[in-house]
Backbone bond lengths (Angstrom), bond angles and torsions (degrees), N, CA, C in turn:
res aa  C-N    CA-C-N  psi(-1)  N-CA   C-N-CA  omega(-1)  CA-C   N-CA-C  phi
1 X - - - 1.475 - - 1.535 110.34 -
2 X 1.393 113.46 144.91 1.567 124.24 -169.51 1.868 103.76 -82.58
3 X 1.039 128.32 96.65 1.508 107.76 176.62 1.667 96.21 -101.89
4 X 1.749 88.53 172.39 1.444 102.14 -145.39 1.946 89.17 -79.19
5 X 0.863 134.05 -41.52 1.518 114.74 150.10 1.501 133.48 -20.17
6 X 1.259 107.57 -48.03 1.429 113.90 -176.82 1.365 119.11 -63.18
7 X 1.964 94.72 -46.10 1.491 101.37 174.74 1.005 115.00 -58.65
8 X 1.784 130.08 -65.07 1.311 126.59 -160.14 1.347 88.18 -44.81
9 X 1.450 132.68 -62.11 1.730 107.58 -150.73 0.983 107.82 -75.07
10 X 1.489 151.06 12.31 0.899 137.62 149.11 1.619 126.11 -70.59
11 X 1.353 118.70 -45.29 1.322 143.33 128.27 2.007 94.82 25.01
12 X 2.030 69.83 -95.16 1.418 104.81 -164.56 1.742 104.34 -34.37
13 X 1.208 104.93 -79.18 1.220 126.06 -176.28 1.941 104.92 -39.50
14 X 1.025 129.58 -58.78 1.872 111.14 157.70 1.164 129.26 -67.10
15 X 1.144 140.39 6.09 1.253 140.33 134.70 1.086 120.24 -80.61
16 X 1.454 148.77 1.36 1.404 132.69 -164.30 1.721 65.59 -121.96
17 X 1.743 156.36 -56.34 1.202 152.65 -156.81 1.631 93.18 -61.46
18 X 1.332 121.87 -44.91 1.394 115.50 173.14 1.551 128.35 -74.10
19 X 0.841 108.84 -12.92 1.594 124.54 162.56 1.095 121.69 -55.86
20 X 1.082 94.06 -64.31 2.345 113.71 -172.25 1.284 108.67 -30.82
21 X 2.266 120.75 -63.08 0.750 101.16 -148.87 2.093 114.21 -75.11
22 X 1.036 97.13 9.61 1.568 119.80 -169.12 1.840 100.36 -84.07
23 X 1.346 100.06 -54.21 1.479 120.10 -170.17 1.477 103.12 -49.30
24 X 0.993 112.09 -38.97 1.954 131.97 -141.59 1.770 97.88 -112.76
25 X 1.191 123.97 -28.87 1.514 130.13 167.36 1.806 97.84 -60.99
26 X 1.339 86.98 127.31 1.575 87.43 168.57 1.418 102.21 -96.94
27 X 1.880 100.29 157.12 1.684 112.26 -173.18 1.388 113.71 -51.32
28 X 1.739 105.98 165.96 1.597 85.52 176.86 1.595 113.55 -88.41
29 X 0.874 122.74 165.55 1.855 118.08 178.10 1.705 102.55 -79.03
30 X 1.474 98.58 126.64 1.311 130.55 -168.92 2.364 102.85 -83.73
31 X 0.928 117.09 60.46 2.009 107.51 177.18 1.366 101.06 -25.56
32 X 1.227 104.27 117.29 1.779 105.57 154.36 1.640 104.75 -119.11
33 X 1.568 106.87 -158.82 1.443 109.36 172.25 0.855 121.90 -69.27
34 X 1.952 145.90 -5.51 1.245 123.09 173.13 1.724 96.28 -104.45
35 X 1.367 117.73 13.97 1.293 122.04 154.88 1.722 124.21 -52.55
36 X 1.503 124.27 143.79 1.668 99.55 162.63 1.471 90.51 -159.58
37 X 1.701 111.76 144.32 1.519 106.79 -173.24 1.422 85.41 -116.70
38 X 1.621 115.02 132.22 1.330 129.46 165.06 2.173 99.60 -105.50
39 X 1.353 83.08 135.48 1.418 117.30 -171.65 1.569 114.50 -103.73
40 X 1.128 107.78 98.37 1.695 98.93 -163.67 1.316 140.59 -125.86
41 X 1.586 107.99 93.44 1.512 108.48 156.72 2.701 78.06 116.32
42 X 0.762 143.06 5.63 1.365 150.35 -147.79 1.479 88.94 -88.68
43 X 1.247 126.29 66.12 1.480 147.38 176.01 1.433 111.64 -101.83
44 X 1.415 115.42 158.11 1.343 139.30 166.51 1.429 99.93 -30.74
45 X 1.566 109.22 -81.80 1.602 137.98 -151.03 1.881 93.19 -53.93
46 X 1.264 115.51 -28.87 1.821 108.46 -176.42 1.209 103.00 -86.55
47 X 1.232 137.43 -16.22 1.388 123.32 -152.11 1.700 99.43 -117.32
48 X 1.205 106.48 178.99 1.817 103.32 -162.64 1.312 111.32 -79.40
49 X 1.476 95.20 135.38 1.760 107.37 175.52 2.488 88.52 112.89
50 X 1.175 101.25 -33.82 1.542 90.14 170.33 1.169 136.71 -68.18
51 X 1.253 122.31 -176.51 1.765 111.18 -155.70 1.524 102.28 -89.93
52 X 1.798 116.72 -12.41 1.286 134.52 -171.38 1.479 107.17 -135.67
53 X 1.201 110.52 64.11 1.638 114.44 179.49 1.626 110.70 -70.53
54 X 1.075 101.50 137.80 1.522 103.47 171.60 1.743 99.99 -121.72
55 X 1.649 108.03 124.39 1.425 102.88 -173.35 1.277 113.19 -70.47
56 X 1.504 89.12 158.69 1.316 97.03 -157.19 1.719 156.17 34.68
57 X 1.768 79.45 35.48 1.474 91.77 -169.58 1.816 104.62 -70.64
58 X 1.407 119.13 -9.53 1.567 108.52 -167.99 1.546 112.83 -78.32
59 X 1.615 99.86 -7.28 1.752 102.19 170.65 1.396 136.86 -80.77
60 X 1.552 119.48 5.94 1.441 159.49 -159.06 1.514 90.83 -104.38
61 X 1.438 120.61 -42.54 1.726 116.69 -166.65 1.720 113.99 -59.75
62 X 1.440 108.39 -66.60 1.613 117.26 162.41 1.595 128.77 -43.71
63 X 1.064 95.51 -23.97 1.343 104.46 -179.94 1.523 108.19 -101.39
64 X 0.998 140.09 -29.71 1.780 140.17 148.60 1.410 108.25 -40.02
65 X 1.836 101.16 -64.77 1.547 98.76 -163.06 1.746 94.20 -61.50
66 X 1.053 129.72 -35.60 1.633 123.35 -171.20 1.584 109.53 -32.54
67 X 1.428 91.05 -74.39 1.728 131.23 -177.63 2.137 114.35 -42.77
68 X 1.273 97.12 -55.18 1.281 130.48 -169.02 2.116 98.31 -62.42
69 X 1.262 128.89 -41.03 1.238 109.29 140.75 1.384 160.34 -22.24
70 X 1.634 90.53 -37.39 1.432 105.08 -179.56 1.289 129.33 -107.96
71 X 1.689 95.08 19.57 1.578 105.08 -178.92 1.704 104.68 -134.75
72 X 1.379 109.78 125.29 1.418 120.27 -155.98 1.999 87.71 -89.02
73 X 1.381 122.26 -1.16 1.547 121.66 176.42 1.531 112.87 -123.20
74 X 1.429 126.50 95.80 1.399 119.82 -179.10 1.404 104.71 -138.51
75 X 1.635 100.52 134.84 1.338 128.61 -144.99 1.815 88.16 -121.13
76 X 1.491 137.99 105.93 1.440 122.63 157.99 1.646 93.87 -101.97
77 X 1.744 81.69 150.83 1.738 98.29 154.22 1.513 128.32 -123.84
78 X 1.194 107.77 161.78 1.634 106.65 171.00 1.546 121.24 -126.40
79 X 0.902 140.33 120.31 1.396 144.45 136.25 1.102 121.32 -2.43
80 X 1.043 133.36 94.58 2.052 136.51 -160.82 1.500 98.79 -131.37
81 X 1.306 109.39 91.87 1.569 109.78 166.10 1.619 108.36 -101.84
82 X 1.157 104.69 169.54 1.461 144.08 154.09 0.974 110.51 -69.05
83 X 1.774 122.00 118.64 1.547 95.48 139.19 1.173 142.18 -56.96
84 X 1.288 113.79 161.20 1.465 117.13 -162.34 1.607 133.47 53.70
85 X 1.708 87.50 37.98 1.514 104.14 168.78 1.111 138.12 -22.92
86 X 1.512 143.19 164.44 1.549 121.79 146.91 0.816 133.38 -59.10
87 X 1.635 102.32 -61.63 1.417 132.87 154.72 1.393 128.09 -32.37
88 X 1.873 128.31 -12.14 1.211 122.41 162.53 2.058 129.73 -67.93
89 X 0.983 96.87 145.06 1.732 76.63 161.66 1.305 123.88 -87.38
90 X 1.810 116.85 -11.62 1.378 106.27 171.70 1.653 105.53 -72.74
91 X 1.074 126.37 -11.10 1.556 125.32 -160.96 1.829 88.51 -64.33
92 X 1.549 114.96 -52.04 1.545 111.13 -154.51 1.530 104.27 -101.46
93 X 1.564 115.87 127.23 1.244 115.24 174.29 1.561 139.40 -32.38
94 X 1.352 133.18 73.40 1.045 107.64 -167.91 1.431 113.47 139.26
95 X 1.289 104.31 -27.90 1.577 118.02 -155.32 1.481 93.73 -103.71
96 X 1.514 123.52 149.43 1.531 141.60 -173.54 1.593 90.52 -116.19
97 X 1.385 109.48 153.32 1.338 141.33 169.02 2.037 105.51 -52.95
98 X 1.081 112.28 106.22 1.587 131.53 173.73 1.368 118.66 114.16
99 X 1.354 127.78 -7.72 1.510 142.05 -170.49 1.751 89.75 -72.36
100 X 1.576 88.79 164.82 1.624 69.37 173.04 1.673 95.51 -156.11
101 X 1.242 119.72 141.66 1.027 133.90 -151.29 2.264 102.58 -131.91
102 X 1.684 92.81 158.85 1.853 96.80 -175.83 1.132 85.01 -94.25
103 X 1.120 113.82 147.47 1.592 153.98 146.83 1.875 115.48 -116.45
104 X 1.423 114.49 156.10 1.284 114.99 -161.80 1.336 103.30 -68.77
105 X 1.289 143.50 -18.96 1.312 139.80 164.16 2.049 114.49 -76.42
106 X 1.226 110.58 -6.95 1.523 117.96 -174.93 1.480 121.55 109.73
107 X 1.097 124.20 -170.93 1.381 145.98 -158.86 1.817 94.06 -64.01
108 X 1.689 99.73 130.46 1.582 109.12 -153.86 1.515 84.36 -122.09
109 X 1.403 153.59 138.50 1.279 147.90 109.53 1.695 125.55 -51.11
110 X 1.392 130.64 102.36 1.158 141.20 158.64 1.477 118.28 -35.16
111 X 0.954 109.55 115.95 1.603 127.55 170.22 1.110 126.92 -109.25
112 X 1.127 117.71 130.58 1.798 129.40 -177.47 1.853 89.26 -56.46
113 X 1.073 119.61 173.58 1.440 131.08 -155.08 1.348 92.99 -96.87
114 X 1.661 124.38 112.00 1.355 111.99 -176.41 1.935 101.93 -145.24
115 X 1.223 105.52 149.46 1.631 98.02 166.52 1.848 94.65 77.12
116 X 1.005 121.68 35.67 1.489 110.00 165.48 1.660 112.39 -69.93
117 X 1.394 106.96 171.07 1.589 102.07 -150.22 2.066 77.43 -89.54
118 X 1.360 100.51 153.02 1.446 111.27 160.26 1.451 119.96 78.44
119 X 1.672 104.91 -12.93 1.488 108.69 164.51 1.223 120.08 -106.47
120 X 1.442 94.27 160.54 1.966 104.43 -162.29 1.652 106.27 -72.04
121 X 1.890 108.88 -2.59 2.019 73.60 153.78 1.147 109.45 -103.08
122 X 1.584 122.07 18.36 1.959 112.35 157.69 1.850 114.94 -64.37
123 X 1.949 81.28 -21.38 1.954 80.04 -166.64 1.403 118.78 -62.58
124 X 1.529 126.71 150.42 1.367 141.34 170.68 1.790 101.39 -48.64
125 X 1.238 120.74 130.25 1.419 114.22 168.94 1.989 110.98 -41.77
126 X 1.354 107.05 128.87 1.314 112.35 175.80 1.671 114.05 -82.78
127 X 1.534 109.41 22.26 1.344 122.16 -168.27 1.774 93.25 -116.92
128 X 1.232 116.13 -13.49 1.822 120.82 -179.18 2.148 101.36 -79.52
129 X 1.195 96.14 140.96 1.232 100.43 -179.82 2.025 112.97 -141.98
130 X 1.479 66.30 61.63 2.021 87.99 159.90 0.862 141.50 -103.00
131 X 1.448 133.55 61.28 1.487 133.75 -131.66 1.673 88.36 -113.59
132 X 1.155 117.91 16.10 1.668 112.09 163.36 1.826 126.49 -109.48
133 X 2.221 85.90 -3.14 1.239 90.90 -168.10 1.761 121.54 -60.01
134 X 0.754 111.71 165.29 1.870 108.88 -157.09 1.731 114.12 -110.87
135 X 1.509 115.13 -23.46 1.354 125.68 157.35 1.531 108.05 -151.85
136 X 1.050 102.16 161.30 2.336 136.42 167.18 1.836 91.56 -124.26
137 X 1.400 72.02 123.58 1.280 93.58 -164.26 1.669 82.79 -113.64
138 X 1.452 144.47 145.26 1.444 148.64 -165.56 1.580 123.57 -137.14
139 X 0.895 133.11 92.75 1.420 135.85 -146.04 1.756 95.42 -120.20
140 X 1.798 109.46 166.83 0.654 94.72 170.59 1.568 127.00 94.04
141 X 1.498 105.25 -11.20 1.293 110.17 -175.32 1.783 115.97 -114.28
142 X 0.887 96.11 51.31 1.820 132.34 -175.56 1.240 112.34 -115.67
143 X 1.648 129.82 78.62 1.406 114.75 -172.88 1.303 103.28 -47.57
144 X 1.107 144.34 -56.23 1.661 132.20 -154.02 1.307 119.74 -118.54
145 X 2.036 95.08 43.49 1.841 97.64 150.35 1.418 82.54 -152.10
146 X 1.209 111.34 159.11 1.434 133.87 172.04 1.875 99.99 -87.31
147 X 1.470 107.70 173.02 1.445 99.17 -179.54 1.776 104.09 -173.42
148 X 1.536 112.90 78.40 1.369 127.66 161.13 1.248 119.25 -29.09
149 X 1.577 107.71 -68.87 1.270 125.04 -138.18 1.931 80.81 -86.73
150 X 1.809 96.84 160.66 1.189 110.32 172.92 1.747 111.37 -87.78
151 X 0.931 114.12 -20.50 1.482 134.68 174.55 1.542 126.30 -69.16
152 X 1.519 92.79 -61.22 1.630 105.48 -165.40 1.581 118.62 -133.31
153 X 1.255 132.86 107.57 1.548 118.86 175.39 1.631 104.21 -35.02
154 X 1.743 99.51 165.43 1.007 132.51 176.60 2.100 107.53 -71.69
155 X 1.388 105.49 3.18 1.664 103.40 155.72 1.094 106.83 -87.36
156 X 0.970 149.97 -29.13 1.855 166.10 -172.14 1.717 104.66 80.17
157 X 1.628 108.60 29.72 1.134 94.38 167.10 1.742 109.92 -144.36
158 X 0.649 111.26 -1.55 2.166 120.49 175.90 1.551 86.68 -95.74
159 X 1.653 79.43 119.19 1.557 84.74 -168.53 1.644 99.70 -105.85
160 X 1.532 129.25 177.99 2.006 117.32 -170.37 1.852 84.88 -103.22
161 X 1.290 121.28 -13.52 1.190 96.67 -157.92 1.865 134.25 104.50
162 X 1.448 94.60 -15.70 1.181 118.55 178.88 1.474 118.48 -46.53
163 X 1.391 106.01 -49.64 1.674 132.57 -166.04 1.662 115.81 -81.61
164 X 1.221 97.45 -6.15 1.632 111.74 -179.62 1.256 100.28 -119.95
165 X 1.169 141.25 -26.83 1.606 154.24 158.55 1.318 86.66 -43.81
166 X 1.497 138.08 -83.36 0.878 140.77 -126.10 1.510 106.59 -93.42
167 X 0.768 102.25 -42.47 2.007 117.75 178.58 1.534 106.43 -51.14
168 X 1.573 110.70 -36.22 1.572 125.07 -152.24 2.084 77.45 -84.79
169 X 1.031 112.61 -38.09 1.351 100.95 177.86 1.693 120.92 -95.36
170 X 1.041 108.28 36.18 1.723 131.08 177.20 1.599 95.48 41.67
171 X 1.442 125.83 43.70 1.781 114.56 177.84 1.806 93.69 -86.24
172 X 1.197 105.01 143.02 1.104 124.85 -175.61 1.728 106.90 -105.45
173 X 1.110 130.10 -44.40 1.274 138.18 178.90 1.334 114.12 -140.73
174 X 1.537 98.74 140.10 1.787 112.58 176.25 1.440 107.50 -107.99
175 X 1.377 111.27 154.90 1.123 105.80 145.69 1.500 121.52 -136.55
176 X 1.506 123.81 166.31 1.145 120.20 -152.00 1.740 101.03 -107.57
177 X 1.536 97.80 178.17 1.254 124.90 -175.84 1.379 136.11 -173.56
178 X 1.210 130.43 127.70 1.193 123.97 -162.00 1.551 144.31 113.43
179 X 1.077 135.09 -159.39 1.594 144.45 172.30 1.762 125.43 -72.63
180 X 1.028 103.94 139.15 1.777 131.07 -55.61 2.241 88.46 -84.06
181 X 1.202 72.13 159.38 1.859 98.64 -157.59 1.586 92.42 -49.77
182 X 0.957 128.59 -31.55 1.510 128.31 -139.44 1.861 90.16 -102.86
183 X 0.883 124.10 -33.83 1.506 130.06 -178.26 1.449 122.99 -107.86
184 X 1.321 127.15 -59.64 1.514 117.02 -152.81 1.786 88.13 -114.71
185 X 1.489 114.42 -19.17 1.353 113.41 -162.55 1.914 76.49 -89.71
186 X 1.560 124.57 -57.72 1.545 104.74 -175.80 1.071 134.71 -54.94
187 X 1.585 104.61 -44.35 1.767 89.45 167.33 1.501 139.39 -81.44
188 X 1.280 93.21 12.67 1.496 100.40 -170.63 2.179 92.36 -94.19
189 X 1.295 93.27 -27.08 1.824 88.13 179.63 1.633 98.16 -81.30
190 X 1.307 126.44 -35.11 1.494 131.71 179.72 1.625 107.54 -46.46
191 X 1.401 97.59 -69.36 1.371 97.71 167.87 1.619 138.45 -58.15
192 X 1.482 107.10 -31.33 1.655 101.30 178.88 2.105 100.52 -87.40
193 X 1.419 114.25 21.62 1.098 124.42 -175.65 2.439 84.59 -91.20
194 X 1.530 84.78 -70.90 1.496 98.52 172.48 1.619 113.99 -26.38
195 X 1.295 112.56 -53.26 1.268 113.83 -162.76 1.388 112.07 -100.67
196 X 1.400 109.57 15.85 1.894 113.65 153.38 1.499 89.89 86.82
197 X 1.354 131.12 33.70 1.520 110.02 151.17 1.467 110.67 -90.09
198 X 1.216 122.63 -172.01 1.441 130.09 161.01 1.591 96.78 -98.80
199 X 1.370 124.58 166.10 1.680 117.39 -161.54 1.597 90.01 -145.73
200 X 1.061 112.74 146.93 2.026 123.79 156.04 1.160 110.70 -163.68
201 X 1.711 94.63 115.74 1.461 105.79 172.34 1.429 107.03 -94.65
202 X 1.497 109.40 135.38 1.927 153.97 -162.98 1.793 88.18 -74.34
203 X 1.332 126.55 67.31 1.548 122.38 -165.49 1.636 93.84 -42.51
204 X 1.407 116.42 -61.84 1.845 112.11 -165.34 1.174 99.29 -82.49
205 X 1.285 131.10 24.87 1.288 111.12 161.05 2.159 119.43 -122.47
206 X 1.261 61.63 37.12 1.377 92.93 173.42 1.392 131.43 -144.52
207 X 1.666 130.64 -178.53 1.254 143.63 170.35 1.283 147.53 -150.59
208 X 1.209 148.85 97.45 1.041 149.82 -148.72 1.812 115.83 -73.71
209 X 1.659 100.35 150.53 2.045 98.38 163.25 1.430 105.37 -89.87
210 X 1.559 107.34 -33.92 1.905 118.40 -179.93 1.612 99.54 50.72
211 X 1.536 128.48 58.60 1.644 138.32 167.10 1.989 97.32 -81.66
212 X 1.196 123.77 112.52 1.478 119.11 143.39 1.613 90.77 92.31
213 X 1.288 106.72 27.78 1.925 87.67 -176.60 1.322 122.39 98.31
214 X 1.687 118.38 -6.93 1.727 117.08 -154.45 1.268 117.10 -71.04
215 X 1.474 103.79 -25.79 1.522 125.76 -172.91 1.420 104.47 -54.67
216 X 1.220 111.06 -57.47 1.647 124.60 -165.42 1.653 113.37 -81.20
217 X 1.361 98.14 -10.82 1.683 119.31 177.16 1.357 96.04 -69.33
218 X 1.261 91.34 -72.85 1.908 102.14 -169.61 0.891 109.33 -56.80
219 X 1.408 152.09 -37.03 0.926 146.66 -151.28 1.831 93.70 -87.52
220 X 1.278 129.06 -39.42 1.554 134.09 -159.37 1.751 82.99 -101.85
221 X 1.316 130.99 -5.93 1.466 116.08 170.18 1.722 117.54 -93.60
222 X 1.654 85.93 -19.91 1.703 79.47 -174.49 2.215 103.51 -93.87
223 X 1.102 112.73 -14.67 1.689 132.42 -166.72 2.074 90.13 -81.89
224 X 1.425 102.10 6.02 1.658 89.94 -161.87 1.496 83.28 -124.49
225 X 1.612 111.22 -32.06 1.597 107.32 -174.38 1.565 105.87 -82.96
226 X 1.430 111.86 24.25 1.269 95.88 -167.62 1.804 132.84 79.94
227 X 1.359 125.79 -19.55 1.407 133.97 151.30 1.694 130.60 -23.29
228 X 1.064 119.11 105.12 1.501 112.18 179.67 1.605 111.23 -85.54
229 X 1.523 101.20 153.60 1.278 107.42 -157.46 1.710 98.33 -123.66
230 X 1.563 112.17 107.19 1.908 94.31 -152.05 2.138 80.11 -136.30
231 X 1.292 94.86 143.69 1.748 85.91 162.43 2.186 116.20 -100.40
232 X 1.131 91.21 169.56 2.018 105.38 -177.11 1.627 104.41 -33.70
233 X 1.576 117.42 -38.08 1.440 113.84 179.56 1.290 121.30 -99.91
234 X 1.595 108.85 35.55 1.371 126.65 168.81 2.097 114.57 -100.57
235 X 1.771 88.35 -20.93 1.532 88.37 -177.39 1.644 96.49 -104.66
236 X 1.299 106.48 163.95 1.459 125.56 157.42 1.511 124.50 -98.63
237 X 1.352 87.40 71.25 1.844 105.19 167.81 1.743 123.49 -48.25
């Protein structure tokens, strides 16, 4: 027989099991002003039908504009090459798109010809809806260095300016977004690691190329620099 003791503790005992998983979720992270969401590289040339598609990069767009509300500091960049890049593989005789070759700054990955300056696959997706964002920051426009990071060329020392942008507005932590996770979205958290922010890369709000392993690189290069690794329903947009 059920007595009314028994029940309540039974009661008790599924509600405190339904509790936990609530208890044990950490809050979501609240953007304030020393907040800043950098937006990165969410161009024509990455997304499908470009000369440098990254799959499924067009599912990163909705999920920016979601996010991108709740931060009163947003920073996009673009990829601004030259023709006749370094960084192309048509640039070097011989060489196919992913090989990867030294240059005086180090180990170069070849790229099919993407992000030239002034053409519409340099343009920002016309599907992004940040009309509060506050700078485009343009990298990349160095025929003879390549330049990932939103911060720092690929010498690790010509810096965009980013880090003094941001300081001058007391942001303490970024977080990231965008194209593609493994390259311009890692070193750009690598670097604002360098330059004394706190960093979190937006995992679904992003996308990877993952060539040779890079995916799983970056991911164990940025988890070592200290980088947090949080998804879109981790912030309070």
């Amino acid at each position: 027989m059920v007595t009314r003791r028994r029940a309540l503790k039974g009661l008790g005992a599924t509600s405190i099991a339904a509790m936990v998983p609530t208890a044990l979720r950490a809050a979501p992270i609240k953007p304030d002003d020393a907040s800043a969401l950098l937006v990165i590289d969410v161009q024509n040339c990455f997304l499908p039908g470009g000369s440098l598609a990254v799959k499924d990069g067009e599912q990163v767009v909705p999920v920016i504009n979601r996010i991108a509300k709740g931060f009163a500091n947003v920073v996009m960049t673009q990829d601004w090459h030259t023709a006749g890049h370094v960084s192309f593989a048509s640039t070097h005789s011989g060489k196919k798109p992913f090989e990867t070759i030294s240059l005086p700054y180090g180990k170069q990955v070849l790229w099919p010809d993407h992000c030239v300056q002034g053409t519409e696959g340099a343009s920002l997706s016309k599907d992004l809806a940040i009309p509060h964002a506050g700078l485009v920051i343009r990298k990349g426009f160095n025929k003879n260095v390549d330049s990932y990071s939103a911060f720092t060329e690929a010498d690790g020392k010509t810096t965009t300016g980013l880090a003094a942008y941001l300081k001058a507005r007391k942001v303490k932590r970024v977080f990231l977004a965008g194209l593609a996770t493994d390259f311009c979205v890692a070193w750009s958290a690598l670097d604002a690691r360098k330059a004394g922010f706190e960093a979190y890369v937006i995992e679904d709000a992003c996308r990877g190329i993952d060539t040779q392993g890079s995916l799983a690189k970056a991911w164990a290069d940025m988890t070592k620099a200290g980088v947090k690794r949080i998804k879109s329903d981790d912030i309070a947009a």
